[in-house]
N, C-alpha and C positions, 0 to 999 in steps of 0.2 A: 504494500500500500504506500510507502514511503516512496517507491520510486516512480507511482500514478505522481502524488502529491511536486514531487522535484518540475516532472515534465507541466504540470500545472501552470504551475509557478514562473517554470519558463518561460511557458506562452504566454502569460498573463504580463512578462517583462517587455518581452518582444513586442507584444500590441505595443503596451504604453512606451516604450523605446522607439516606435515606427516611425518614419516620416511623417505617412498618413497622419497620425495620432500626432504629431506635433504641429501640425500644419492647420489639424482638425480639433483644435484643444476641446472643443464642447463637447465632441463624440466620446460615448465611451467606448470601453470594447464590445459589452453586450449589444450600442446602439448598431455598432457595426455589422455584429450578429444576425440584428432584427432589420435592419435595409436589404441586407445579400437576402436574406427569407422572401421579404416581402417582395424582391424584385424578380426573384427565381420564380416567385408565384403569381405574376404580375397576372391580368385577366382573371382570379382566380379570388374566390370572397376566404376572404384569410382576417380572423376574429382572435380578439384577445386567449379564446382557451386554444386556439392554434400553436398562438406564439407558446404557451405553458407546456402542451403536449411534446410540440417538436423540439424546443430548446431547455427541456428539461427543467421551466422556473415553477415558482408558487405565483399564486396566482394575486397576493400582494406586492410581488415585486416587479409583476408585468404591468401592474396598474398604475406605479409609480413610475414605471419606464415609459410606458406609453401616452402618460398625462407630460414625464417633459420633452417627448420628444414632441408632442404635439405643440406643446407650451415654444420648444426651438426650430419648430414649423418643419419639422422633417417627416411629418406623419399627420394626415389625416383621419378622422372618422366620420365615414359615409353611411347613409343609409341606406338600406336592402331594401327594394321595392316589393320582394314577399314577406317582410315583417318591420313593422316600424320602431318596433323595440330593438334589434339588430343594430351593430353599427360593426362595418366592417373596415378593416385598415388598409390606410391607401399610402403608399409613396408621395408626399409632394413633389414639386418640380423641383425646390433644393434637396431632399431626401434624393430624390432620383441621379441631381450632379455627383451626390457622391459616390455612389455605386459602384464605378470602375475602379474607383482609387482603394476602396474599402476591399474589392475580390482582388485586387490585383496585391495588397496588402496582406489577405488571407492565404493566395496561393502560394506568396514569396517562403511564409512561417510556414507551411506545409512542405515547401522545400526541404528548407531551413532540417527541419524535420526529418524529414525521410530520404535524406542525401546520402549518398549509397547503397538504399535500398535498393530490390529490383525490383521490377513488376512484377513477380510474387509475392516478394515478402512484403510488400504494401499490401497485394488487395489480402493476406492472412492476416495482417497488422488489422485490417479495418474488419474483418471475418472477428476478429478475437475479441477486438473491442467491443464489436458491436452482440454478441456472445456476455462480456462482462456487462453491459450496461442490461439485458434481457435479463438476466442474475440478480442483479441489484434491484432490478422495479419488479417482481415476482414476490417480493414480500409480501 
């Protein structure tokens, strides 16, 4: 578990170390998270228990993410014309400028990462992971 915790820690240095991340000081790294999501799912009605589901949060700290991203105008919330209670999250037009910089920032640390791997041991790497993370929410 200590060596999940290191590689963590890493990432979490790297974002905040990034160009992107100094160029971009209001983003955090989750914001960066939550742009590539939304933008991967572009056309596509993507709601607060999305972001919970897919990026593993509670659902207090999506609501706190998602009110300042709206509040730093990088996220909208639209309304679903089959329910008026719904509000689905949209990319604004500055949310969307950042997109390339933030995937192209995520690809760089997944290098970073798996530099020397080969295209095996990557896609077992991500087999294994995604195996631990199945383990973990089975509780």
């Amino acid at each position: 578990m200590l060596a999940l915790r290191k590689i963590n820690a890493g990432i979490r240095r790297s974002i905040e170390n990034s160009d992107v991340k100094q160029e971009l000081d209001h983003l955090t790294g989750m914001h960066g998270w939550i742009i590539c999501y939304l933008a991967d799912h572009a056309g596509e009605d993507i709601y607060q228990r999305d972001l919970e589901k897919n990026l593993c949060l509670c659902r207090s700290a999506v609501s706190k993410i998602v009110a300042l991203m709206e509040k730093n105008g990088l996220i909208e919330r639209a309304r679903v014309a089959s329910d008026e209670r719904l509000k689905k999250l949209v990319l604004t037009e500055r949310g969307r400028q950042y997109t390339d910089q933030v995937r192209a920032d995520c690809i760089r640390i997944e290098q970073q990462l798996t530099a020397g791997f080969s295209s095996e041991e990557r896609r077992l790497l991500l087999l294994l992971l995604e195996r631990m993370r199945n383990n973990i929410t089975e509780e």
